[in-house]
Backbone as JSON Lines, residues from 0, in Angstrom:
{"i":0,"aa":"X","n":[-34.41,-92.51,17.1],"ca":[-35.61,-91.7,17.1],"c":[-35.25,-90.22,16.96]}
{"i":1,"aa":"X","n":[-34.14,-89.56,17.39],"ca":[-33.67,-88.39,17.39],"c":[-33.55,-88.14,16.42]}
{"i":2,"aa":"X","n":[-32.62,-88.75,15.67],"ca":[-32.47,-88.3,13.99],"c":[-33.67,-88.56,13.17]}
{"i":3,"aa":"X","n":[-34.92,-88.89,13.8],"ca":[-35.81,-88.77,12.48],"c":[-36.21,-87.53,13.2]}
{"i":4,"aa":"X","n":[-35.9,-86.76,14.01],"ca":[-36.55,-85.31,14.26],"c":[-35.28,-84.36,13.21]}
{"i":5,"aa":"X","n":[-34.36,-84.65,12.71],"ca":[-33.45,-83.99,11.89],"c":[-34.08,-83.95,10.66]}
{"i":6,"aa":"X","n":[-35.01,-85.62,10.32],"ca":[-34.81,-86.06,8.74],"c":[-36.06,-85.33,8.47]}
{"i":7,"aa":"X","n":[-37.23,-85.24,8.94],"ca":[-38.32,-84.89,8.86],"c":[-38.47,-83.56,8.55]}
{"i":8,"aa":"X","n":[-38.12,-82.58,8.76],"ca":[-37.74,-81.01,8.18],"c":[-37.21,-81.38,6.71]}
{"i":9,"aa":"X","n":[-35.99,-82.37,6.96],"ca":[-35.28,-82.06,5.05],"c":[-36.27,-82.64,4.57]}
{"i":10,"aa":"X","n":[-36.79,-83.13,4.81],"ca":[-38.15,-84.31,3.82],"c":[-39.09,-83.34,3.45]}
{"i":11,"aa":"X","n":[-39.37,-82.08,5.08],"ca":[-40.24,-81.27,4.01],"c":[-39.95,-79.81,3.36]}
{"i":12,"aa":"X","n":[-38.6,-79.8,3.73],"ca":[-37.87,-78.78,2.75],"c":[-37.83,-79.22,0.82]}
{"i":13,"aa":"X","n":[-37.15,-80.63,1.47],"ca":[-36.91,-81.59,-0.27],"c":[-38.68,-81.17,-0.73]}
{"i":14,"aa":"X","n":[-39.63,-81.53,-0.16],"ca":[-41.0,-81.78,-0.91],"c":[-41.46,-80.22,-1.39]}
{"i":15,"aa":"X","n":[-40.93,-79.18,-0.4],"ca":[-41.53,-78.03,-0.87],"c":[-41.09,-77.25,-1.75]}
{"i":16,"aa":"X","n":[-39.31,-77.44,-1.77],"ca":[-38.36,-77.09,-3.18],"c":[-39.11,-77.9,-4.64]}
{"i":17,"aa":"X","n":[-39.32,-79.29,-4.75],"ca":[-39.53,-79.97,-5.53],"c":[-40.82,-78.93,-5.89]}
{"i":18,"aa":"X","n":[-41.87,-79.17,-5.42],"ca":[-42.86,-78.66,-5.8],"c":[-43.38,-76.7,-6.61]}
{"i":19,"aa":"X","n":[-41.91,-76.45,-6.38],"ca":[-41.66,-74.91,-6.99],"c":[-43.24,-74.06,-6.59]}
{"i":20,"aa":"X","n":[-43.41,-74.38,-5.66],"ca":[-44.48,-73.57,-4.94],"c":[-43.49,-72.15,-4.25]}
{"i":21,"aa":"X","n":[-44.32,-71.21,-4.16],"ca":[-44.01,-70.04,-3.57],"c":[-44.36,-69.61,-2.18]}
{"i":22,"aa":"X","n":[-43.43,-68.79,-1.33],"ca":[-44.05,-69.23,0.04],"c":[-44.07,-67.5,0.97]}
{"i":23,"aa":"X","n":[-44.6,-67.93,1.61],"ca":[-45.87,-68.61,2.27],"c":[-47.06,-68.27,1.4]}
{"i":24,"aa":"X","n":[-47.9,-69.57,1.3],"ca":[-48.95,-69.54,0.91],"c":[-49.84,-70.39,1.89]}
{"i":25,"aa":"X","n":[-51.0,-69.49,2.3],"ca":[-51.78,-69.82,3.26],"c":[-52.88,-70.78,2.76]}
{"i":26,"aa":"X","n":[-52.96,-70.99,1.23],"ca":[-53.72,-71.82,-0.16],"c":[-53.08,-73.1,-0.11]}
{"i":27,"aa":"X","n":[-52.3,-73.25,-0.04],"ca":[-51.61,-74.24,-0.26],"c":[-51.68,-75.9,0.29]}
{"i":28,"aa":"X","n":[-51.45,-76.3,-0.69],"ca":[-51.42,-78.02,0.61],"c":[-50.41,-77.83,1.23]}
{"i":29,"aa":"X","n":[-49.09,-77.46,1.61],"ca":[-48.54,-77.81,2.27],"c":[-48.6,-76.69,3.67]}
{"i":30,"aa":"X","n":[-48.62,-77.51,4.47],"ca":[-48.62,-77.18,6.01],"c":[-48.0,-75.86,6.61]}
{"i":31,"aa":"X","n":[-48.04,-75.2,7.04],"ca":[-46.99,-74.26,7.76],"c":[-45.62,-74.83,8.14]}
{"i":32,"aa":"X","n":[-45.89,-76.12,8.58],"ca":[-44.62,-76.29,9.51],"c":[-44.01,-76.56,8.1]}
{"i":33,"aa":"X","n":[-44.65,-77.28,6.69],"ca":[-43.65,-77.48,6.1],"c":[-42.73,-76.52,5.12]}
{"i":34,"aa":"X","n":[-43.35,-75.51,5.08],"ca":[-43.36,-73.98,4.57],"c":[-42.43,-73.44,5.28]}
{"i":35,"aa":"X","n":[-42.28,-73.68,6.59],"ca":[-41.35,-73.04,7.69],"c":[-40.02,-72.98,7.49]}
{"i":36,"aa":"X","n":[-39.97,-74.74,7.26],"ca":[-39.06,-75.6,7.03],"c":[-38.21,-75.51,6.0]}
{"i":37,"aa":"X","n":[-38.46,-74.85,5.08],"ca":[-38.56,-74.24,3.29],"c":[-37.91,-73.1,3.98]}
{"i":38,"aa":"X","n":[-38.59,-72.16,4.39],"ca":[-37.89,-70.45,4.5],"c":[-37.01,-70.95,5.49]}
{"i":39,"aa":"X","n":[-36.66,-71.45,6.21],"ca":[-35.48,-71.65,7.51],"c":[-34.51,-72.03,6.66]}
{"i":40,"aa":"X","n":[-34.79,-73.21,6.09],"ca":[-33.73,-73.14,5.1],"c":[-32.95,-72.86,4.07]}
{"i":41,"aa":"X","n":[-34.1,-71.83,3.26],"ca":[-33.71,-71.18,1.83],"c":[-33.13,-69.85,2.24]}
{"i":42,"aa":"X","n":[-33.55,-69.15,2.97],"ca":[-33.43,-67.62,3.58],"c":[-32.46,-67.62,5.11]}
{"i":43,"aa":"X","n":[-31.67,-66.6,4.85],"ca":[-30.98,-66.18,6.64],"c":[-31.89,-65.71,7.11]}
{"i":44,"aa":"X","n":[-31.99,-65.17,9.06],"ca":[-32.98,-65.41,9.35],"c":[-33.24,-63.3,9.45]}
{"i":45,"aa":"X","n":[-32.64,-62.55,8.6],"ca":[-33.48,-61.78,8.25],"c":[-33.89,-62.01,7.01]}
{"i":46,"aa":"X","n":[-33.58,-62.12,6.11],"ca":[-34.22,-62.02,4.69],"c":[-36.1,-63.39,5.27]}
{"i":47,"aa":"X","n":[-35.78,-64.02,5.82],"ca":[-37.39,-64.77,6.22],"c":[-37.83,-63.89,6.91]}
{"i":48,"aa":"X","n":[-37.23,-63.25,8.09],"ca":[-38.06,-62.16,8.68],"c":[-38.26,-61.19,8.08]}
{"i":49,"aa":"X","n":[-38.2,-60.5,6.76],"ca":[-38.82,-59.52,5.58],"c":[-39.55,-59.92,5.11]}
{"i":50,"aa":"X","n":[-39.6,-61.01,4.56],"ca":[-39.91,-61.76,3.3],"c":[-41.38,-61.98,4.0]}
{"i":51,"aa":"X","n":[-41.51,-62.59,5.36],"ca":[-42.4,-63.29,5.95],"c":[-43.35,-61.57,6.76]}
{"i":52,"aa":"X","n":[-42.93,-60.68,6.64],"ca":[-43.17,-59.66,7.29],"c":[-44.48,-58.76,5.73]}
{"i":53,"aa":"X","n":[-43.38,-59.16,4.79],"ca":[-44.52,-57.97,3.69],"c":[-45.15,-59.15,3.06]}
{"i":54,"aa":"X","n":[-45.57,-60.41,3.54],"ca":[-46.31,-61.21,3.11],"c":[-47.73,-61.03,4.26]}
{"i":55,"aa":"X","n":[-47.49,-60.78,5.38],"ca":[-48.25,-60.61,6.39],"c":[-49.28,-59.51,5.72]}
{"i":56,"aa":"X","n":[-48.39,-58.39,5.55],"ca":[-48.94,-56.83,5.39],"c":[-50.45,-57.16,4.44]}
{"i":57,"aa":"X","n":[-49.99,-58.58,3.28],"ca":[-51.54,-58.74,2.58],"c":[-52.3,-59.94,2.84]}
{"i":58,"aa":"X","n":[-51.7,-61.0,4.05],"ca":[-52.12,-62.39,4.24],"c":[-54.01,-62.04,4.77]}
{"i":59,"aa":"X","n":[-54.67,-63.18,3.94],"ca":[-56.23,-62.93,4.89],"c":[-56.36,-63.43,6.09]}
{"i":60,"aa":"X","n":[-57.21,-62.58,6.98],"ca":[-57.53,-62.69,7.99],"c":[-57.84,-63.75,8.37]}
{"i":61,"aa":"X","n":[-58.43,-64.31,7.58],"ca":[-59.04,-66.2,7.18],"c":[-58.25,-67.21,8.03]}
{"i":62,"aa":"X","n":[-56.92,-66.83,7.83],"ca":[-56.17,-67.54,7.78],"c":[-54.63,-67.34,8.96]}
{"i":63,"aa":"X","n":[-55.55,-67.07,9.91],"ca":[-54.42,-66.22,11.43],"c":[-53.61,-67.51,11.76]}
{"i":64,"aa":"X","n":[-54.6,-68.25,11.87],"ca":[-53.88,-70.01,12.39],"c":[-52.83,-70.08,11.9]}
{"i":65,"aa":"X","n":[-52.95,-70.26,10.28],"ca":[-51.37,-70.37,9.37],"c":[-50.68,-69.89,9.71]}
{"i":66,"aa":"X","n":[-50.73,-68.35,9.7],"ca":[-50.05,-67.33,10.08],"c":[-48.95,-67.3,11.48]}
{"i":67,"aa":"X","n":[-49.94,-67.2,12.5],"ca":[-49.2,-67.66,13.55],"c":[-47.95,-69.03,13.33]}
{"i":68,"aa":"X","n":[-49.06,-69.85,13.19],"ca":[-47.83,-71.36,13.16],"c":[-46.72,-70.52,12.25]}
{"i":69,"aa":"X","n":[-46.77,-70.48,10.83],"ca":[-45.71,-69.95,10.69],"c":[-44.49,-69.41,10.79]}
{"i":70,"aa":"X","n":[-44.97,-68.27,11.38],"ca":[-44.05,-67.17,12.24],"c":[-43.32,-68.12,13.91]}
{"i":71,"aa":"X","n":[-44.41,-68.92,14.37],"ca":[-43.84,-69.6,15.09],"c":[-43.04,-70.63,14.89]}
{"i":72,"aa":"X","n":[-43.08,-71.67,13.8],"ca":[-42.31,-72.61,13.1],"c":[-41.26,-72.41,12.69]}
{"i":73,"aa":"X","n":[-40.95,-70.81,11.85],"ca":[-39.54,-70.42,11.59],"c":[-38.82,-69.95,12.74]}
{"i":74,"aa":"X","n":[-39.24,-69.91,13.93],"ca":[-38.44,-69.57,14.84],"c":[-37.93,-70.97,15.42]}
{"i":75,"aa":"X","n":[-38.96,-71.98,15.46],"ca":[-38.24,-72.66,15.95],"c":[-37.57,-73.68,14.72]}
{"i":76,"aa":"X","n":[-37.59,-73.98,14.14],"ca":[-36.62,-74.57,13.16],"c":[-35.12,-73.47,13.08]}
{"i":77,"aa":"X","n":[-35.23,-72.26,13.0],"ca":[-33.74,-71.8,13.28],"c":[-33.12,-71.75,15.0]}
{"i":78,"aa":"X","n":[-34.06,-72.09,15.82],"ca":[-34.0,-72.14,16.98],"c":[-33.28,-73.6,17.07]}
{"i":79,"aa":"X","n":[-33.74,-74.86,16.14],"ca":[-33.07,-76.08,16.21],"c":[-32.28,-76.76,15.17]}
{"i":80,"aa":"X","n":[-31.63,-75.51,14.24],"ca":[-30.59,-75.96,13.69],"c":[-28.98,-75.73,14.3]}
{"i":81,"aa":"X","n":[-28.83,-75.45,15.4],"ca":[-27.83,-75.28,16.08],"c":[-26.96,-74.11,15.96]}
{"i":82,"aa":"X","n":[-28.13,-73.32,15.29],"ca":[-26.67,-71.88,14.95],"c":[-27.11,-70.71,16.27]}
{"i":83,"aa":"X","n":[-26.42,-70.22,17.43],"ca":[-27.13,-70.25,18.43],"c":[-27.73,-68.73,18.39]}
{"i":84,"aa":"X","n":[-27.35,-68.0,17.53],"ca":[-27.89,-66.76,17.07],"c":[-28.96,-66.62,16.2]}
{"i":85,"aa":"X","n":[-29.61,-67.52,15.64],"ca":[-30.27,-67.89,14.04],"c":[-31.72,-67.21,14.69]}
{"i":86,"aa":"X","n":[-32.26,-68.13,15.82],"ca":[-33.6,-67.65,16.66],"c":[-33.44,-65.93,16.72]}
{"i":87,"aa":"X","n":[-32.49,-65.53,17.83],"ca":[-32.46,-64.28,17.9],"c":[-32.39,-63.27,16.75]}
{"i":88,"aa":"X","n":[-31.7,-63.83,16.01],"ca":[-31.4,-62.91,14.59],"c":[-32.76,-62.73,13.81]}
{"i":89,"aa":"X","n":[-33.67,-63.91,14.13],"ca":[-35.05,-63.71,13.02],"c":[-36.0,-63.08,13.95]}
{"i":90,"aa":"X","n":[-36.22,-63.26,15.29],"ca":[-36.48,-62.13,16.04],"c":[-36.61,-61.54,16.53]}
{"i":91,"aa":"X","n":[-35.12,-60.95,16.31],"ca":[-34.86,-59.45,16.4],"c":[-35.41,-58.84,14.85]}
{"i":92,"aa":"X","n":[-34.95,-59.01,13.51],"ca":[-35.47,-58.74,12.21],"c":[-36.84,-58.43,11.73]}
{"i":93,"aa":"X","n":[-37.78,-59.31,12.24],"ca":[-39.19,-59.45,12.35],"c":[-39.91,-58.02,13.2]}
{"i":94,"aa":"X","n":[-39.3,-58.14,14.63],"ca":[-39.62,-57.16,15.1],"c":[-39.1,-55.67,14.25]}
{"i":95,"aa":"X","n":[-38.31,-55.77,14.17],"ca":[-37.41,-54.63,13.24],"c":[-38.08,-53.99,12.29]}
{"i":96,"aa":"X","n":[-38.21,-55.16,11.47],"ca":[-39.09,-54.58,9.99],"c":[-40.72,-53.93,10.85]}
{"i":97,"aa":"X","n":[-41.48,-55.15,11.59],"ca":[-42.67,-54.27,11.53],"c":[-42.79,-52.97,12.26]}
{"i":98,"aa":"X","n":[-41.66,-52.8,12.93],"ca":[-41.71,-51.17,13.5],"c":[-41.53,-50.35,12.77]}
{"i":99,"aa":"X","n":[-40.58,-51.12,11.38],"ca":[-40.39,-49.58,10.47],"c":[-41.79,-49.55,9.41]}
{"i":100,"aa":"X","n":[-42.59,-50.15,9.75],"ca":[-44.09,-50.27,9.1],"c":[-44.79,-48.69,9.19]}
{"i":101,"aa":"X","n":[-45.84,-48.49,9.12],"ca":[-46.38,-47.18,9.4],"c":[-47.68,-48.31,9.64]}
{"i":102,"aa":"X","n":[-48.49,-46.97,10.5],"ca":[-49.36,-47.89,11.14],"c":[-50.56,-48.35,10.97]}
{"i":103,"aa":"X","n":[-51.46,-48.08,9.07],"ca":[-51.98,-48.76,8.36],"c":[-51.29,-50.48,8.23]}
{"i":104,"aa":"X","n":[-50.31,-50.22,7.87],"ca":[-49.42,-51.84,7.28],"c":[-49.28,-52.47,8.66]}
{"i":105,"aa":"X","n":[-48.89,-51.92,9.77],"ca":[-49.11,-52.67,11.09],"c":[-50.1,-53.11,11.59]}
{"i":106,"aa":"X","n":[-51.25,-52.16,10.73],"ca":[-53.05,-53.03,11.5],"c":[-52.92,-54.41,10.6]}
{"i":107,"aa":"X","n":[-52.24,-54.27,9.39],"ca":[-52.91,-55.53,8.5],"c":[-52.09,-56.25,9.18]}
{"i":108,"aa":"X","n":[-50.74,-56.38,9.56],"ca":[-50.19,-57.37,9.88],"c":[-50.61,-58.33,11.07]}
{"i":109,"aa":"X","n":[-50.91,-56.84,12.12],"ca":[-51.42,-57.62,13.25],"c":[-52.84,-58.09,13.0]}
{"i":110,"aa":"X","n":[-53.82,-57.48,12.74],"ca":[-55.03,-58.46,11.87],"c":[-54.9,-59.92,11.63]}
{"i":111,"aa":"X","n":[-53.96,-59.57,10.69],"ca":[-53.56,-61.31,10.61],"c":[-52.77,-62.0,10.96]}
{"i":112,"aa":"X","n":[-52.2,-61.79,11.91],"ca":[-51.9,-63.1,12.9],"c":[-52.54,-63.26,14.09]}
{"i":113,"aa":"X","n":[-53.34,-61.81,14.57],"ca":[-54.35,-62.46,16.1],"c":[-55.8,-61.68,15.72]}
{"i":114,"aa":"X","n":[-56.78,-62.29,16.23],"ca":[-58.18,-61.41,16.48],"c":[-58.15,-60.74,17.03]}
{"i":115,"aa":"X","n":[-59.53,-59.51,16.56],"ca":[-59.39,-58.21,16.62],"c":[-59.52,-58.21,17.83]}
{"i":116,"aa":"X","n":[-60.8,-59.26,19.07],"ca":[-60.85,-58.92,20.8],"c":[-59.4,-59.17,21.67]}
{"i":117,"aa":"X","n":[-58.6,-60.17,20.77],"ca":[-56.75,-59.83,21.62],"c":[-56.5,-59.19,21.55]}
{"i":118,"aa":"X","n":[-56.48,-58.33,19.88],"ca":[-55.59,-57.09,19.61],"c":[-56.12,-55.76,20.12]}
{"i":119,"aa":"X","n":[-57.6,-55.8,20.7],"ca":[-57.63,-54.96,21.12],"c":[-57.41,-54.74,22.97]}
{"i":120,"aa":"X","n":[-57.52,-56.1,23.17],"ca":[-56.3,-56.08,24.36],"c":[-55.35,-55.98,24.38]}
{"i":121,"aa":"X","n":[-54.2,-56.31,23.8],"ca":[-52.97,-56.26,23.55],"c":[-52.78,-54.37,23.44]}
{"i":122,"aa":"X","n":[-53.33,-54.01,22.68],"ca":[-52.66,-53.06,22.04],"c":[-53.38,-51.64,23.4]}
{"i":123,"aa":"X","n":[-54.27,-52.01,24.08],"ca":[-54.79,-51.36,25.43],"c":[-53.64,-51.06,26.38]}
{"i":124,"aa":"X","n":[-52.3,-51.93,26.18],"ca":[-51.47,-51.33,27.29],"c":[-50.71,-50.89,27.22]}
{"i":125,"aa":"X","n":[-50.34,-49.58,28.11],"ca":[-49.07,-48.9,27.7],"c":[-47.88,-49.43,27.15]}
{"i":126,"aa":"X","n":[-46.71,-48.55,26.54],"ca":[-47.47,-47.27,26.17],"c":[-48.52,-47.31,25.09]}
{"i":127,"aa":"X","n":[-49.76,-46.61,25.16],"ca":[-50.26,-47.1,23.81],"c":[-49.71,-46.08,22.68]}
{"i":128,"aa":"X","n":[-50.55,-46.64,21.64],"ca":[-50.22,-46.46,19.88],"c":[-51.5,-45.84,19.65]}
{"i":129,"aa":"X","n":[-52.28,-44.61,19.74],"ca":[-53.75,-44.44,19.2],"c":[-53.41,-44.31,17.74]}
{"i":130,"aa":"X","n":[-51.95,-44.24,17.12],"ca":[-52.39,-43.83,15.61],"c":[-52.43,-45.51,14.99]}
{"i":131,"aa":"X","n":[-52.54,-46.62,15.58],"ca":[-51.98,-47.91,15.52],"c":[-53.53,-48.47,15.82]}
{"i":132,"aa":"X","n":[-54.17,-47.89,16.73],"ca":[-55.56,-48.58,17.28],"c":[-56.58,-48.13,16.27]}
{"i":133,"aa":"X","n":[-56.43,-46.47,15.6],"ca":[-56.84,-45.75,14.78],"c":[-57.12,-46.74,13.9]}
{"i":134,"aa":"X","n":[-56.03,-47.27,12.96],"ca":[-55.46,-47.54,11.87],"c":[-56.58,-49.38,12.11]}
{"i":135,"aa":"X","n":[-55.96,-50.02,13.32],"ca":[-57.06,-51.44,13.49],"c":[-58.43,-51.0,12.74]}
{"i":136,"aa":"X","n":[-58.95,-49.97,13.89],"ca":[-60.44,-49.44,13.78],"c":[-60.65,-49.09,12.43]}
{"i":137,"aa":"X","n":[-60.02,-48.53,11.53],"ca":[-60.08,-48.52,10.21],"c":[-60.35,-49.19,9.05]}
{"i":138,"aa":"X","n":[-59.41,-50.43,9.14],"ca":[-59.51,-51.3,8.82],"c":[-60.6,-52.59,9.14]}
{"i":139,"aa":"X","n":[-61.22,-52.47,10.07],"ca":[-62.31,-53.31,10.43],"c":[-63.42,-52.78,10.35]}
{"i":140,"aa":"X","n":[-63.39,-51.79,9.54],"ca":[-64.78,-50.55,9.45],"c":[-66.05,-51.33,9.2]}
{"i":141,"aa":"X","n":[-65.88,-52.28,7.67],"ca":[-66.31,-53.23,7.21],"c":[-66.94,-54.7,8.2]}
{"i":142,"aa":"X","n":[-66.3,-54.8,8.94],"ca":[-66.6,-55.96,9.41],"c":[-67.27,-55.57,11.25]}
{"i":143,"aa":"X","n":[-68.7,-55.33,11.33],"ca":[-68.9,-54.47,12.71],"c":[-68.66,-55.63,13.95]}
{"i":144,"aa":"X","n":[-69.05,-57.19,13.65],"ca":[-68.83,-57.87,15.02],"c":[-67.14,-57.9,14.91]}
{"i":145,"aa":"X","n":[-66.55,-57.7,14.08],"ca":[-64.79,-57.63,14.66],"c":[-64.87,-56.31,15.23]}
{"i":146,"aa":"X","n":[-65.08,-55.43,14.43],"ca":[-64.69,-54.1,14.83],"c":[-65.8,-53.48,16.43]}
{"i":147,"aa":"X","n":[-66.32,-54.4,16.79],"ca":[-67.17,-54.2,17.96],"c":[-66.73,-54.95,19.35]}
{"i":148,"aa":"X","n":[-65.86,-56.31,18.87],"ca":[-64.86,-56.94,19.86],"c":[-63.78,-56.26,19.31]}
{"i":149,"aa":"X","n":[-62.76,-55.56,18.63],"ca":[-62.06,-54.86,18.98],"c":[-62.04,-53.93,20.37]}
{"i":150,"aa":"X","n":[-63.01,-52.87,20.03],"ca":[-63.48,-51.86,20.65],"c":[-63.89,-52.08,22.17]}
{"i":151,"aa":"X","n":[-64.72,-53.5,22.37],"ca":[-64.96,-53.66,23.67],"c":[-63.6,-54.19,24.14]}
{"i":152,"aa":"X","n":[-62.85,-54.72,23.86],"ca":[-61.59,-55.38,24.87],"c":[-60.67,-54.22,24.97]}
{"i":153,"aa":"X","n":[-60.61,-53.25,23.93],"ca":[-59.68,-52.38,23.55],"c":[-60.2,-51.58,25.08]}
{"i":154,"aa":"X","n":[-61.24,-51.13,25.0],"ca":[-62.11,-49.96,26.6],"c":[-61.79,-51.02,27.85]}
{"i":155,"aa":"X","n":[-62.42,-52.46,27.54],"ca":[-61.95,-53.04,28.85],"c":[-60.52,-53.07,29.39]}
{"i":156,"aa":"X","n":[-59.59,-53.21,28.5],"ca":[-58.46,-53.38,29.15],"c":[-57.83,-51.76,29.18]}
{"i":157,"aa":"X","n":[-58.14,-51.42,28.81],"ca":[-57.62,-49.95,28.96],"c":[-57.82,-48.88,30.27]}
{"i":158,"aa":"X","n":[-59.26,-49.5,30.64],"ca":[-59.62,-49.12,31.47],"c":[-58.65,-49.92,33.03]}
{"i":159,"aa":"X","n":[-58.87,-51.28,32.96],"ca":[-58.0,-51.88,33.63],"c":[-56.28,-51.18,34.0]}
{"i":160,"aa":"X","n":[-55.58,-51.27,32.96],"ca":[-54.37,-50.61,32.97],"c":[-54.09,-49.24,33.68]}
{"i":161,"aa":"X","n":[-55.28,-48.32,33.23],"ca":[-55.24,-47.19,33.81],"c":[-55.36,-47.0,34.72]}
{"i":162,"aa":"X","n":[-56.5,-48.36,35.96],"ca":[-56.57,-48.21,37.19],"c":[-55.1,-48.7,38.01]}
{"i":163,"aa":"X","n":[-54.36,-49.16,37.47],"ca":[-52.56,-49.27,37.45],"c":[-51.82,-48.15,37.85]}
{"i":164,"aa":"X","n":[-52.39,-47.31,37.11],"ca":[-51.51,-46.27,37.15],"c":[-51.3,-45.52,38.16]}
């Protein structure tokens, strides 16, 4: 039973090479995990953490679920090919690249991998980023019930934190 947890990745590495599809594609029939499975194995685990980083910067919002699994799938497939640095190396890289982002390309990224009422919790606690919350709020100009649960979790938790202080 163990080794079909080995065979099952090459099966969907073999299916996603065969198919000369391009990756990540959030369009696609094939799955995240099997997409994962594809970049873990075609890419070291920075060149997937770039690769998978300026794919983010334009991925739709549509599509956070993918996204996430993704980013979570290539960690753990280099997490369980036994190389004991492979996890750490993709992220540490991941993190790497999106810090050297500026903080338009950091709203899109984070956009799309969590909703705007997390991110505007998340991003509520010290230290904060206002040119980073700016840049969210910007970007969701268009869309007022995101950009209105941004804004309320962003004040609620902010407010919270500060009574911390």
């Amino acid at each position: 039973m163990r080794h079909l947890l080995y065979i099952l990745p090459a099966l969907a590495v073999l299916a996603a090479a065969c198919s000369g599809k391009h990756y990540p594609d959030a369009g696609s029939s094939a799955p995240a995990a099997e997409q994962a499975a594809w970049i873990a194995s075609e890419d070291n685990p920075e060149e997937a953490a770039s690769r998978i980083v300026v794919w983010l910067q334009s991925a739709d919002t549509a599509d956070r679920l993918f996204s996430r699994q993704l980013v979570s799938r290539v960690l753990f497939y280099y997490d369980s090919i036994g190389a004991t640095d492979s996890a750490r190396r993709f992220a540490d890289a991941f993190y790497a690249r999106c810090g050297e982002l500026d903080a338009d390309s950091q709203a899109a990224l984070l956009l799309a991998m969590d909703d705007p009422g997390k991110l505007g919790a998340l991003l509520a606690r010290p230290p904060r980023n206002e040119e980073l919350v700016a840049a969210v709020e910007s970007r969701l100009a268009g869309n007022e019930p995101a950009l209105e649960a941004f804004k309320n979790q962003y004040q609620k938790y902010k407010k919270y934190y500060d009574k911390l202080k």
